[in-house]
C-alpha positions as CSV (number, residue, x, y, z in Angstrom):
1,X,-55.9,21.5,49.9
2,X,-57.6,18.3,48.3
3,X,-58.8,17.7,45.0
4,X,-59.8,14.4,42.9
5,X,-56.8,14.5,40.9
6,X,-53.5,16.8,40.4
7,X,-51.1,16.0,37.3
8,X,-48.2,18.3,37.3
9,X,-47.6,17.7,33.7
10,X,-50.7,18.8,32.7
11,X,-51.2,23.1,32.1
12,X,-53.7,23.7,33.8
13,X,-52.9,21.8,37.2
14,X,-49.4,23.4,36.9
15,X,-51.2,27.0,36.1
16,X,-53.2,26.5,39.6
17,X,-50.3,25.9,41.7
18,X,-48.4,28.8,40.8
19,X,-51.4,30.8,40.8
20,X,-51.2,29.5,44.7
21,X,-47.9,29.1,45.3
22,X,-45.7,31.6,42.7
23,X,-42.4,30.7,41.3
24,X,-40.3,29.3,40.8
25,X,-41.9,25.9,41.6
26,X,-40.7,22.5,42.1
27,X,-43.5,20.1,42.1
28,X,-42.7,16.8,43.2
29,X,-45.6,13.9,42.2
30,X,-45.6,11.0,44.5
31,X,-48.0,8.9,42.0
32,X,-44.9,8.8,39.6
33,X,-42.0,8.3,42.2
34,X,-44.6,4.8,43.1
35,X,-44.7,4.3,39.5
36,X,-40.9,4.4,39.1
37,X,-40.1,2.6,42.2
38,X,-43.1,-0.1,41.3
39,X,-41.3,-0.6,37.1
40,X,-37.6,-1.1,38.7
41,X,-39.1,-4.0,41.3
42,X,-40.9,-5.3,38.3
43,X,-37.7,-5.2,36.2
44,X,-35.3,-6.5,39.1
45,X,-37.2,-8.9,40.9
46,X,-36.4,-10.3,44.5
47,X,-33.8,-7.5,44.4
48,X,-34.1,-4.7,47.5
49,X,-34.8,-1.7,46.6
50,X,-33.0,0.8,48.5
51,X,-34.1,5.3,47.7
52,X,-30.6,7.2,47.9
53,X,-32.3,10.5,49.2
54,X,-29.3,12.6,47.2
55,X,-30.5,13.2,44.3
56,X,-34.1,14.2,45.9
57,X,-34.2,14.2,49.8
58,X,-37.8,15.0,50.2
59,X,-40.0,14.2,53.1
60,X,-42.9,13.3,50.9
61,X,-40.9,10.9,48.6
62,X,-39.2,9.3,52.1
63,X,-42.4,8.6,53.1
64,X,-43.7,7.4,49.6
65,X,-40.6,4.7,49.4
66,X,-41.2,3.7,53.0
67,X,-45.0,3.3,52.4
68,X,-44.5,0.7,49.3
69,X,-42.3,-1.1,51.7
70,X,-38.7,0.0,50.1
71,X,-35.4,0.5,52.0
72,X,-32.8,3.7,52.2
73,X,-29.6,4.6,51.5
74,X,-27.8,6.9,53.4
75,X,-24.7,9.0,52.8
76,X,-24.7,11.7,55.3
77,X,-25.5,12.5,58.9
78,X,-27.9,14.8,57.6
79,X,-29.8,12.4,55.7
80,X,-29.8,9.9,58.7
81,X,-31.3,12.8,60.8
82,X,-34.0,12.7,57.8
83,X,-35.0,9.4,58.0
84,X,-34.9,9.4,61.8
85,X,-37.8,12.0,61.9
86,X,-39.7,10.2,59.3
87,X,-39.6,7.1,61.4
88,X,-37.7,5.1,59.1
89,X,-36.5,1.7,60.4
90,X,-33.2,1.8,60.7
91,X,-32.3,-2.1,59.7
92,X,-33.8,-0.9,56.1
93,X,-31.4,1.3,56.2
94,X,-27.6,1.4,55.0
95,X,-25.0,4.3,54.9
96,X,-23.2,4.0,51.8
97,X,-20.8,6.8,51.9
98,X,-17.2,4.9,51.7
99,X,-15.3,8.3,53.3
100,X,-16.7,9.3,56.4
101,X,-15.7,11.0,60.2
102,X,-15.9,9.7,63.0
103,X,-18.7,11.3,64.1
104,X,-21.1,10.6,61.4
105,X,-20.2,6.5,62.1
106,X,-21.1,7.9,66.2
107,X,-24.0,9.6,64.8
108,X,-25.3,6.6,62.2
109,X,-25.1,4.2,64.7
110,X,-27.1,6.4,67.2
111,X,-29.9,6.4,65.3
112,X,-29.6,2.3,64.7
113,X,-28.0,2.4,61.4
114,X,-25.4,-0.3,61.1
115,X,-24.6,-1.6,58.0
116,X,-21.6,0.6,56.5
117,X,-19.6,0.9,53.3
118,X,-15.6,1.2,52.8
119,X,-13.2,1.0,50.3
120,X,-9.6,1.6,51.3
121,X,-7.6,0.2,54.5
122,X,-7.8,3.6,56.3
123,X,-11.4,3.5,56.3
124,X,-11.9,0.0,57.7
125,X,-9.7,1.0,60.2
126,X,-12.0,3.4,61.6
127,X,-14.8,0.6,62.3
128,X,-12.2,-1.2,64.8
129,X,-13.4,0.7,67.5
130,X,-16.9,-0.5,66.6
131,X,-16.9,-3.6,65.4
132,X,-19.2,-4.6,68.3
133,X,-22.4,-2.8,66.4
134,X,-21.3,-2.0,62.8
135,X,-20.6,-4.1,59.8
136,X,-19.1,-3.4,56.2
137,X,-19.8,-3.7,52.6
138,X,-16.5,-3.0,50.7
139,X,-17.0,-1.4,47.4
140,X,-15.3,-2.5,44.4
141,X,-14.7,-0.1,41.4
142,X,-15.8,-0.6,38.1
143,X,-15.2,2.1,35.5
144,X,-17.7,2.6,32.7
145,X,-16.3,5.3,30.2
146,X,-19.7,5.4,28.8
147,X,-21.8,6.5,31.6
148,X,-22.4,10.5,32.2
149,X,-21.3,10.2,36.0
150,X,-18.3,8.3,36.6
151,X,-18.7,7.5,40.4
152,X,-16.2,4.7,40.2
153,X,-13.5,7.2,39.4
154,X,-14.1,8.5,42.9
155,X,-14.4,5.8,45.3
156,X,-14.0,1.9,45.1
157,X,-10.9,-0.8,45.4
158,X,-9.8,-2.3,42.5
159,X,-10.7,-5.9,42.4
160,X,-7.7,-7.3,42.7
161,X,-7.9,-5.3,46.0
162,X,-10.9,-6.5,47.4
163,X,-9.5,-9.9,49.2
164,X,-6.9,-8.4,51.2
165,X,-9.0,-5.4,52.4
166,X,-11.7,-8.0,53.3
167,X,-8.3,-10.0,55.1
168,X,-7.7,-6.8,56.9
169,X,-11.3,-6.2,58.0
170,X,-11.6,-9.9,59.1
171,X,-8.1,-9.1,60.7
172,X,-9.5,-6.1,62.7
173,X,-12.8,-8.6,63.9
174,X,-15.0,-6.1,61.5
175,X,-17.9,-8.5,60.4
176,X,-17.9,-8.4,56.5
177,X,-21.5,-8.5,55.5
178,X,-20.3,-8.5,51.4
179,X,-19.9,-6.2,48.4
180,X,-20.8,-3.3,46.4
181,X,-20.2,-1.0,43.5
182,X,-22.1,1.1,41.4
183,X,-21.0,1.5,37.9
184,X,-22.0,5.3,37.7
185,X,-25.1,6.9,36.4
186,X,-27.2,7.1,32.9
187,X,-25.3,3.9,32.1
188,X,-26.2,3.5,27.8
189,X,-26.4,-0.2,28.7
190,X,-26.0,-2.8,31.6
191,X,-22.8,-4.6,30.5
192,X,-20.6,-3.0,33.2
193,X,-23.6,-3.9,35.9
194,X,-23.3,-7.5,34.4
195,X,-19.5,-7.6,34.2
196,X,-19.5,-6.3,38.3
197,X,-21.8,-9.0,39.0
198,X,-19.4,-11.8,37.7
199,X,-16.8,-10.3,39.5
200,X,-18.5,-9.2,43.3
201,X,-19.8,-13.2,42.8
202,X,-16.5,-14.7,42.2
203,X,-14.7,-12.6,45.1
204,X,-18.0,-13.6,47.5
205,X,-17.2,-17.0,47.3
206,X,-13.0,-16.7,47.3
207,X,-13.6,-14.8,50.9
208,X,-15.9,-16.9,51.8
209,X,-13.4,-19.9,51.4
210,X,-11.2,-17.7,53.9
211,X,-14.0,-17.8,56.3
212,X,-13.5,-13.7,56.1
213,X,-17.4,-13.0,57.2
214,X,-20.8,-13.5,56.7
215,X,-20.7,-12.0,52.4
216,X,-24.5,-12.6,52.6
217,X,-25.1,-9.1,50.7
218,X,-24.5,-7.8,47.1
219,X,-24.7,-4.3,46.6
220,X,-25.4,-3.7,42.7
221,X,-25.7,0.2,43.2
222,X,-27.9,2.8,41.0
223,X,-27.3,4.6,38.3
224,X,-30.2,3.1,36.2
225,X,-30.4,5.5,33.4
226,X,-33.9,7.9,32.6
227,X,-35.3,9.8,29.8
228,X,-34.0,13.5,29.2
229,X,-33.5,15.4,26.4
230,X,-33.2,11.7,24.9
231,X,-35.0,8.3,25.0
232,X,-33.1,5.4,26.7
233,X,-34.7,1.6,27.0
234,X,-37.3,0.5,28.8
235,X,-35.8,-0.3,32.2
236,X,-37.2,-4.2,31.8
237,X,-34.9,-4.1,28.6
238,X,-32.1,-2.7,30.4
239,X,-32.5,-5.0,33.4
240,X,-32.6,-8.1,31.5
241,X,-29.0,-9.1,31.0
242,X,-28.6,-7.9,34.8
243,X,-31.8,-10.1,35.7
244,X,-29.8,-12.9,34.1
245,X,-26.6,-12.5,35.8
246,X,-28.1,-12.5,38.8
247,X,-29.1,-16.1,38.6
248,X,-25.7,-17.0,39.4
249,X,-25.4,-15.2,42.8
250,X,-25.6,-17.7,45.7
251,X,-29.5,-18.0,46.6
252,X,-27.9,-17.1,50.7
253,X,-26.8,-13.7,49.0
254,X,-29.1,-10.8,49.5
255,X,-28.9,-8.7,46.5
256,X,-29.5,-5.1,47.3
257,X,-29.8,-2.0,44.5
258,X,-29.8,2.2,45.2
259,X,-32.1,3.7,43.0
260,X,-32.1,7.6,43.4
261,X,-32.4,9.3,39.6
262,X,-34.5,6.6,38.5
263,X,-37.2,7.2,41.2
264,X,-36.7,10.7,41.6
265,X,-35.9,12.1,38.2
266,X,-39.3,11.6,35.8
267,X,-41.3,12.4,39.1
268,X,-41.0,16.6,39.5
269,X,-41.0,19.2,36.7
270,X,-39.5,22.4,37.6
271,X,-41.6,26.0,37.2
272,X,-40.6,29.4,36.2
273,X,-42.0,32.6,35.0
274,X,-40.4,34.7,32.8
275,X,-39.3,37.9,34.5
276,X,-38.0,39.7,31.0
277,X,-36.8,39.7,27.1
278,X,-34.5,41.2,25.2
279,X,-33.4,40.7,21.8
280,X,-30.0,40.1,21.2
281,X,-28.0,38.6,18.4
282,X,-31.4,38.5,16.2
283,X,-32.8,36.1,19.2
284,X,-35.0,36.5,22.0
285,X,-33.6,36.2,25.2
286,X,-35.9,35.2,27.8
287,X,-35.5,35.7,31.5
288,X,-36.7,32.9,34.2
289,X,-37.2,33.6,37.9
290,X,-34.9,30.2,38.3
291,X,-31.7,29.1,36.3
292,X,-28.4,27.1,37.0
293,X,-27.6,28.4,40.6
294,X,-31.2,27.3,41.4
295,X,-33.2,24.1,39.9
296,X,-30.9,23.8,36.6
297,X,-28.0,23.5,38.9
298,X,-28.2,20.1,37.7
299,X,-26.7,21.1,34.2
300,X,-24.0,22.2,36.3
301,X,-23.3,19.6,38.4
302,X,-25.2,16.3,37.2
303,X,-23.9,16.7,33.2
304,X,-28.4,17.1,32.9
305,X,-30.1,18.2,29.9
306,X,-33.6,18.9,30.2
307,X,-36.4,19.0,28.3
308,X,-38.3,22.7,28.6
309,X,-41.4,23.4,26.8
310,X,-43.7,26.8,27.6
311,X,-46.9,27.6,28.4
312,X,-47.8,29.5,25.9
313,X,-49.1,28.5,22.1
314,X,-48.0,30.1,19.0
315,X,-45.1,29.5,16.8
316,X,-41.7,28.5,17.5
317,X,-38.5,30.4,16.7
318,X,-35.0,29.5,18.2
319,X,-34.8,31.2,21.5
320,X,-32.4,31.7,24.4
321,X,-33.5,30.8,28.3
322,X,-31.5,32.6,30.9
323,X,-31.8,32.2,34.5
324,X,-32.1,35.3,36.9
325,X,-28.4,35.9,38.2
326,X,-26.0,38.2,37.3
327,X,-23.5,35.8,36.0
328,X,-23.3,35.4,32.0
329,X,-22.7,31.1,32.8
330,X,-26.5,31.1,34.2
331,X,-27.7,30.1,31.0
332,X,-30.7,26.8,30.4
333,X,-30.9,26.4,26.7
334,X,-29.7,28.2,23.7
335,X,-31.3,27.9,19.9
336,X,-34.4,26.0,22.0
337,X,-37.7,26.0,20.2
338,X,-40.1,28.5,22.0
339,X,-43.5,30.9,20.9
340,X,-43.1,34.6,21.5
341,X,-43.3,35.2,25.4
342,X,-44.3,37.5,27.2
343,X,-43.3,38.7,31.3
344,X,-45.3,36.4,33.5
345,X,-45.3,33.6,30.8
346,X,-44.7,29.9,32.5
347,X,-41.9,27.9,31.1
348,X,-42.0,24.2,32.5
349,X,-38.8,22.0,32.6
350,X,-39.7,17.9,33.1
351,X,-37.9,14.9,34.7
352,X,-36.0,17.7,36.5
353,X,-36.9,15.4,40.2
354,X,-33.0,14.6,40.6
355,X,-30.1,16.6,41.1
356,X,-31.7,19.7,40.6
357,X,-33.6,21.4,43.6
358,X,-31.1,19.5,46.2
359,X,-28.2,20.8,44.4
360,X,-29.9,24.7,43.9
361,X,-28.0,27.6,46.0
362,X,-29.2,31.5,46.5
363,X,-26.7,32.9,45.1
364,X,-27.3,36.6,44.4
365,X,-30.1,36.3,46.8
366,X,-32.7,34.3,44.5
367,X,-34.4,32.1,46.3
368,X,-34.6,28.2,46.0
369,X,-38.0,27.0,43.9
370,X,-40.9,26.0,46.9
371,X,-41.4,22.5,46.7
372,X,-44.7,21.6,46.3
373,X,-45.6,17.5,46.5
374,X,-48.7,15.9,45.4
375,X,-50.3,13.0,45.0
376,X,-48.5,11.4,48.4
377,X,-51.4,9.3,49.7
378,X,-52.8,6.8,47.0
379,X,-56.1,7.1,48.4
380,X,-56.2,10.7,48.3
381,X,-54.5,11.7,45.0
382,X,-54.7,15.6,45.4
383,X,-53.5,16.0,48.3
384,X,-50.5,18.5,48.2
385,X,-47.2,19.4,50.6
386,X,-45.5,22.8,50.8
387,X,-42.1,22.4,52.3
């Protein structure tokens, strides 16, 4: 199907693909994922930009990444699979995962990925056997009470670690290509990023006085924050004091990043229809043909808050979404602002591009939202993608 233009935040657009394609509906806008991907360049200059498909491992947002000339970051034999089929080079692309078996390292460096991450002994020691054809980054921890995701509290050395795991790669003749961390995600400002920075640069050099490897790469991570529920600054604001750390790194150190919200997030909006009400507790209930076990898993598992807005005009009274499982936890929003709906009424959730679909189940036998992608081919800006 073709058309001169599809907007998925626009009613009527959204209207006609659920007229064609029912709900619930994930519609995924390549236009917007080029947008996001072309403000984070812009805000992080001469920085690689590396897509972590997690968040939103779609073909059509691969493909959009790969057309703007932007790298990948892998976790998971599945994903490598996924960029394999797309035709992904795989020396623009790293597998960042620091716990892994041995058979996803087999499988990685199958398919031509090399570049690898690790952060305890054990895990280096795994790469002994191919230290021939792989090569490390070893991630440093940095924890950031304020961000929503702590992902620092789940893998990373400490610092003060960092120079004898790099010995004991060195030791093991693992070639040490550098660092990485990644602060966690929705980060309220870039003072950790700046702080990690300082650090990753001073260790760099100290292991490069030991001769321990190449340390021609600096991984600064993700975890650039988006707007939900609420506003967060500009990402040329937030960059800045990042942008100006970075003018210490060694001009021989590559500095690498792994957007994956940031792209992915602000690009889909999530579809559903209402299925029935009820009035309960002097509210309406309304219920949606997708809830927390499907797109708004998110709220679930990602610490998300979205914003939801209906279809339909009229005024607003405190109201109650449900999704369509059985289970009283599979609840979107209480006391949110919506008219007086009806069965059949559309209710649209935005930024809802990360964590969301790639996260949804089927339990009780709903189904996952169809994913629906527009806008791939810049050229041809309705062009549209069932998956």
């Amino acid at each position: 199907m073709t058309a001169s233009w599809i907007d998925p935040f626009e009613d009527a657009h959204i209207e006609r693909l659920v007229a064609q394609y029912g709900s619930p509906l994930l519609i995924v806008d390549c236009q917007r994922a080029r947008a996001q991907y072309k403000k984070l360049a812009k805000a992080l200059p001469g920085v690689d930009l590396h897509y972590a498909l997690k968040p939103l491992p779609h073909p059509a947002i691969v493909r959009t990444m790969l057309s703007l000339g932007g790298w990948l970051d892998l976790a998971t034999t599945g994903e490598v699979q996924l960029a394999q089929r797309l035709g992904a080079d795989p020396r623009r692309c790293i597998h960042t995962h620091p716990i892994k078996r041995d058979q996803d390292i087999r499988n990685a460096l199958a398919a031509g990925v090399t570049v690898f991450v690790a952060d305890n002994p054990d895990e280096v020691r795994k790469f002994r056997r191919y230290r021939d054809k792989a090569e490390l980054l070893l991630r440093v921890s940095f924890r950031s009470p304020g961000v929503v995701s702590d992902l620092s509290r789940k893998f990373g050395c400490e610092p003060q670690d960092a120079l004898e795991l790099a010995r004991l790669a060195a030791s093991l003749g693992v070639k040490l290509r550098g660092l990485s961390f990644h602060v966690g995600s929705q980060a309220p400002d870039a003072g950790m990023h700046v702080q990690a920075i300082e650090v990753c640069t001073a260790l760099l050099a100290a292991a490069r006085r030991e001769k321990l490897g190449p340390l021609d790469t600096l991984d600064i991570g993700g975890g650039f924050p988006i707007d939900y529920v609420e506003a967060v600054a500009d990402i040329g604001r937030f960059c800045a004091p990042i942008r100006k750390a970075l003018k210490a790194v060694p001009k021989r150190v590559r500095v690498i990043a792994e957007p994956g919200r940031f792209i992915s997030g602000p690009s889909a909006v999530a579809v559903s229809r209402v299925m029935g009400r009820a009035q309960r507790g002097g509210a309406w209930w309304y219920y949606l043909d997708d809830g927390v076990y499907g797109s708004y898993s998110g709220q679930v598992f990602d610490h998300g808050r979205y914003p939801v807005r209906a279809l339909r005009k009229g005024p607003l009274q405190p109201s109650v979404l449900a999704g369509p499982t059985c289970d009283s936890i599979d609840v979107v929003a209480e006391g949110v602002p919506m008219p007086r709906l009806r069965e059949g009424d559309i209710v649209v959730g935005a930024a809802m591009g990360a964590y969301t679909w790639a996260s949804a189940s089927e339990f009780n036998f709903f189904p996952k939202a169809t994913v629906v992608s527009v806008n791939e081919t810049p050229g041809d800006k309705g062009s549209v993608l069932e998956l």
